[in-house]
C-alpha positions as CSV (number, residue, x, y, z in Angstrom):
1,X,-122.3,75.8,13.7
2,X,-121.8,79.3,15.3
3,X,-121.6,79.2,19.0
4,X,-122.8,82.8,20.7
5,X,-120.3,85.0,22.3
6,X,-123.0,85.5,25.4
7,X,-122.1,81.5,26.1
8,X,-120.0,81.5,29.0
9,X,-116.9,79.4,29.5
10,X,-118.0,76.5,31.6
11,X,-121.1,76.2,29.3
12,X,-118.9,75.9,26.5
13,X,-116.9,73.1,28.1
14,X,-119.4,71.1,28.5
15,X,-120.5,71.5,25.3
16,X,-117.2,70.4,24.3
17,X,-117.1,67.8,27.1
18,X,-120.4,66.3,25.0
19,X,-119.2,66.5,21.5
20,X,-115.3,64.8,22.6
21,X,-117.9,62.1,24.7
22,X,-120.5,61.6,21.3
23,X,-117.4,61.2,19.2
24,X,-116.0,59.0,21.6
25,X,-118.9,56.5,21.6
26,X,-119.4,56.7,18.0
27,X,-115.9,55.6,17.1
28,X,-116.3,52.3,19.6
29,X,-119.4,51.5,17.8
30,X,-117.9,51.9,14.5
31,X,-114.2,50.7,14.4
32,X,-113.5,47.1,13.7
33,X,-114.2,44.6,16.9
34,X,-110.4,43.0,15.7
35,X,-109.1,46.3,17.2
36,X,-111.0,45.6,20.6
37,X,-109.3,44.0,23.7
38,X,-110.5,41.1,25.6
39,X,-112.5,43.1,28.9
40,X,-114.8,41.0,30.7
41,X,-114.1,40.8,33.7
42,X,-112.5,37.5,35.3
43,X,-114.7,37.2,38.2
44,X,-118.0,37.3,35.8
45,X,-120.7,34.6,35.6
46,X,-120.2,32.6,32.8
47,X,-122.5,30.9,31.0
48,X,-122.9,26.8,31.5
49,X,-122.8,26.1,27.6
50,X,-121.5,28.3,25.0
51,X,-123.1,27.8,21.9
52,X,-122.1,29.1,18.2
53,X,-123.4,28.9,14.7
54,X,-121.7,28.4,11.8
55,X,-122.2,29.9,8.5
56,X,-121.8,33.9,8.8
57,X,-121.4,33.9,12.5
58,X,-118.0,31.9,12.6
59,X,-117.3,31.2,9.0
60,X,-118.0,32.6,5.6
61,X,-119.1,31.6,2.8
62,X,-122.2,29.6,3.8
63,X,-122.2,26.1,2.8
64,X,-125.1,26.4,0.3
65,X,-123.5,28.3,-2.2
66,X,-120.7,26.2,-2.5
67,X,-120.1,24.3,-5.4
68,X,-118.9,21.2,-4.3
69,X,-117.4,20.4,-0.7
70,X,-114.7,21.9,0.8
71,X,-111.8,19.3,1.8
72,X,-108.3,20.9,0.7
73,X,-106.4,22.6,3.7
74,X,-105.2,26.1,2.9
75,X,-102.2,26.9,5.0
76,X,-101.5,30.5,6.4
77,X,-100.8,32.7,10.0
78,X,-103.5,31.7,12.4
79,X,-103.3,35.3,13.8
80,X,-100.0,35.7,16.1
81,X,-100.1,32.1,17.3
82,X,-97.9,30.6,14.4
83,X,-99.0,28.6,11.1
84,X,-101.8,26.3,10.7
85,X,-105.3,25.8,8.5
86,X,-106.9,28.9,8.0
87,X,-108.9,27.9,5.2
88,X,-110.5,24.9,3.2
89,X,-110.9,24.9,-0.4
90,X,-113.7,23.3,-2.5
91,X,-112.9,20.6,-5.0
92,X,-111.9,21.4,-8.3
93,X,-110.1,25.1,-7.3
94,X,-113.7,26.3,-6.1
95,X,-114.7,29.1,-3.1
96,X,-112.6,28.7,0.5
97,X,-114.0,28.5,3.4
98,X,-112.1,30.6,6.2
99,X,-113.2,31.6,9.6
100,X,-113.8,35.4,10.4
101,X,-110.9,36.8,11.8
102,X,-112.2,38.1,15.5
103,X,-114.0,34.6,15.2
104,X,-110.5,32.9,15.8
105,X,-109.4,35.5,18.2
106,X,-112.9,34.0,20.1
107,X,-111.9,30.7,19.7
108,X,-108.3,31.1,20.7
109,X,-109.5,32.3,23.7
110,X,-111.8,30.2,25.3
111,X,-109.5,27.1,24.1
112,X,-106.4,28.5,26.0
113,X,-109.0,29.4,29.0
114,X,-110.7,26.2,29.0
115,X,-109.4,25.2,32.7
116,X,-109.2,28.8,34.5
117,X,-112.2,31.1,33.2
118,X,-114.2,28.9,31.4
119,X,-113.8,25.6,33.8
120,X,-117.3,25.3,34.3
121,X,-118.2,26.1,30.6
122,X,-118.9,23.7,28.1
123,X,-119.0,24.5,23.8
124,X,-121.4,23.5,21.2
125,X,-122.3,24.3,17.8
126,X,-125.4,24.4,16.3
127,X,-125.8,24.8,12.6
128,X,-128.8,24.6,10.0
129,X,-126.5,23.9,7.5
130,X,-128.1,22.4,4.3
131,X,-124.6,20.6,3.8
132,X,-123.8,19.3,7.2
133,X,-120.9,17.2,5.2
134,X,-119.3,20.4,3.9
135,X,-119.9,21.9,7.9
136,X,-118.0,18.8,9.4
137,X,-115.3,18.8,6.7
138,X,-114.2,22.6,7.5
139,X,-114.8,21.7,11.6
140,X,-112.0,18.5,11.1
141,X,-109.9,21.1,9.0
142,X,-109.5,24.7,10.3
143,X,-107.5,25.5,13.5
144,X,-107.6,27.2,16.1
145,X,-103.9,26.9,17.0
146,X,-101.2,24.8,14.7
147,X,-102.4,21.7,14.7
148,X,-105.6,22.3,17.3
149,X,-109.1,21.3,15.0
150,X,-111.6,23.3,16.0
151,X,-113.6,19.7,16.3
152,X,-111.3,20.1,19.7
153,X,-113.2,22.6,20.7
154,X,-116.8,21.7,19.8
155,X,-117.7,18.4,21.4
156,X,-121.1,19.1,21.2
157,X,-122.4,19.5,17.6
158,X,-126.1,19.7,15.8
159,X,-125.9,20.5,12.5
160,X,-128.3,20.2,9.4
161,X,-131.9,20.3,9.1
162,X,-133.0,16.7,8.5
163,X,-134.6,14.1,11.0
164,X,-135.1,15.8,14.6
165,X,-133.1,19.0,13.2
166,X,-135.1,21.6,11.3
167,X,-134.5,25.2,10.1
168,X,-135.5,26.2,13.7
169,X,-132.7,26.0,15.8
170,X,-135.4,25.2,18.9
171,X,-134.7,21.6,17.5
172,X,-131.0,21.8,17.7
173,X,-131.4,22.9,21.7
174,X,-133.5,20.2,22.4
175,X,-131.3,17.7,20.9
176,X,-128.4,19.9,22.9
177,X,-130.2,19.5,25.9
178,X,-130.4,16.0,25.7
179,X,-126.6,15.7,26.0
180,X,-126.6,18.1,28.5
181,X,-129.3,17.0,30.7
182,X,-127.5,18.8,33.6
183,X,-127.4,22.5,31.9
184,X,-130.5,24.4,31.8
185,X,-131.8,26.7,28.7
186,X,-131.2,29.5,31.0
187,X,-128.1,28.9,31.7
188,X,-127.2,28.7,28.0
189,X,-125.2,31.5,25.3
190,X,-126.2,31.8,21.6
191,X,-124.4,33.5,19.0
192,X,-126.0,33.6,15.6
193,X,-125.9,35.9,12.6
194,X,-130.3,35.4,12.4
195,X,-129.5,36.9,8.6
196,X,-132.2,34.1,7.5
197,X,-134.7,34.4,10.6
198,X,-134.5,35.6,13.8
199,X,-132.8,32.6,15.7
200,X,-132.1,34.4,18.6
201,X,-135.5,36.2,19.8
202,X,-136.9,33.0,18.8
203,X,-134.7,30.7,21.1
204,X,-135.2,32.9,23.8
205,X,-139.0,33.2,24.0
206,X,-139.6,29.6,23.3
207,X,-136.6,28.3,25.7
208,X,-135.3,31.0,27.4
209,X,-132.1,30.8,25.7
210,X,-130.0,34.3,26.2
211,X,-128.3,35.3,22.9
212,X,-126.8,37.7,20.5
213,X,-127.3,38.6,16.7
214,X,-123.7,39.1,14.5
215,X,-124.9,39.6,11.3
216,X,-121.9,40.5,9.9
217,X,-119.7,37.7,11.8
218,X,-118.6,37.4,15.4
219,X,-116.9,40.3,16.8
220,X,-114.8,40.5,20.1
221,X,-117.3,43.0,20.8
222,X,-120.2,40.9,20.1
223,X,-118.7,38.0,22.2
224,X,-118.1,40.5,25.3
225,X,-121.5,41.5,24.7
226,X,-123.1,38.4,25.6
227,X,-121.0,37.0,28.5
228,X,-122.0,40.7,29.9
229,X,-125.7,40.3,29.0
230,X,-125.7,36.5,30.0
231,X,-124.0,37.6,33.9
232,X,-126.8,40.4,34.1
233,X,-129.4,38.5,33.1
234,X,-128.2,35.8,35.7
235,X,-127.7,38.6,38.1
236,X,-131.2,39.6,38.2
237,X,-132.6,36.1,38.1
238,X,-130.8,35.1,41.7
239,X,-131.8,38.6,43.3
C-alpha cells in the first residue's frame, strides 16, 4: 500500500513498530510447536494430575482404523536422547503406531522432572479407545527414553468405552478420581484432541476439569498453554 508523504516520521515508526509486532505474533502462532522451547516458569503452580489422551493427542493413527493390533517394536532415535521404540507395527506388515514428535519432547520432560518440578504431580491417561488392547500394547512398547515404557510414566490409566467407561470421558474422571481420592477435579489438567466431540468443554462444565484442545497432536505450545491456564485459573480461585 502507499503510505502519504504528509505522514510524519514517528507516525511511520510506529506503523512499522505494528507491522514488525503483527508479523511477529503471526509467525509464533504458525511455526511448528517442535521449534518452541520449554518456558513455564519453575516457580508455577502445577497441576495435581496431569492427564493425556491417546489417539491424536499423543499418538497417531487411532486405534480404530487399524487392521489388526500393533505388537512389533520399530526401532529409531528417540529425539536427541539415544535409540529406543519409536514405533509399533501392526501384524502382518500393517500401519505403525508412533507418537507425535513434540508429544515425546512432553513426555521426556515431565519423566526427567518427575522429582524437582513436577514432585507433587501425578500422570494419567484417559482414552476412549475402541481397542483398549491395541492402546496398552503401544503404552508397554514406545519409549520415552531407551529402554523407559511410557507404562513408566502412566500409572494411572482408563482406557475403552465398555463397563463404567463410555465415549464420555466424564466416566474415565470418575473412575480417575476414585484412585485419586485425594486430588480434586479442580485441581486436574486435560489434554485432548476433542476431533470426535468436545471432551474438553464438556469435562470442565460437568467437573470442573481445566483443559486444552490439540487437534492436530500435542504441541510444546499447547502443553505450556495449559500449565499457564491451569496456574491462572488456580490463581484466581485462591484470591
Amino acid at each position: 500500500f502507499r503510505i502519504c508523504s504528509s505522514i510524519n516520521c514517528s507516525c511511520m515508526l510506529r506503523l512499522c513498530s505494528l507491522s514488525s509486532l503483527a508479523l511477529f505474533t503471526y509467525t509464533l502462532t504458525t511455526k511448528t510447536a517442535s521449534t518452541l522451547a520449554f518456558s513455564t516458569a519453575a516457580t508455577m503452580t502445577r497441576p495435581k494430575l496431569l492427564v493425556f489422551d491417546l489417539d491424536d493427542c499423543l499418538w497417531t493413527p487411532e486405534m480404530y482404523t487399524l487392521p489388526s493390533k500393533p505388537t512389533k517394536p520399530i526401532l529409531g532415535p528417540l529425539g536427541d536422547q539415544g535409540e529406543g521404540c519409536v514405533g509399533v507395527q501392526c501384524t502382518g506388515g500393517g500401519p505403525t503406531v508412533r507418537l507425535f514428535p513434540d508429544a515425546l519432547k512432553v513426555m521426556q520432560r515431565i519423566y526427567t522432572e518427575r522429582d524437582t518440578t513436577f514432585k507433587d504431580t501425578k500422570f494419567a491417561v484417559a482414552s476412549s479407545s475402541e481397542e483398549p488392547s491395541y492402546s496398552r500394547s503401544c503404552l508397554e512398547n514406545l519409549d520415552i527414553f531407551p529402554g523407559v515404557k511410557m507404562n513408566t510414566l502412566f500409572p494411572y490409566q482408563q482406557i475403552g468405552r465398555t463397563g463404567k467407561l463410555t465415549s464420555r470421558k466424564t466416566t474415565h474422571f470418575d473412575e480417575l478420581k476414585k484412585a485419586v481420592p485425594e486430588i480434586e477435579f479442580n485441581e486436574m489438567l486435560f489434554f485432548d484432541d476433542c476431533n470426535w466431540g468436545d471432551h474438553v468443554g464438556d469435562l470442565n462444565s460437568a467437573r470442573g476439569v481445566i483443559g486444552v484442545r490439540t487437534p492436530t497432536g500435542l504441541t510444546i505450545g499447547q502443553f505450556e498453554e495449559g500449565l499457564a491456564l491451569y496456574a491462572k485459573v488456580k490463581a484466581s480461585r485462591d484470591n
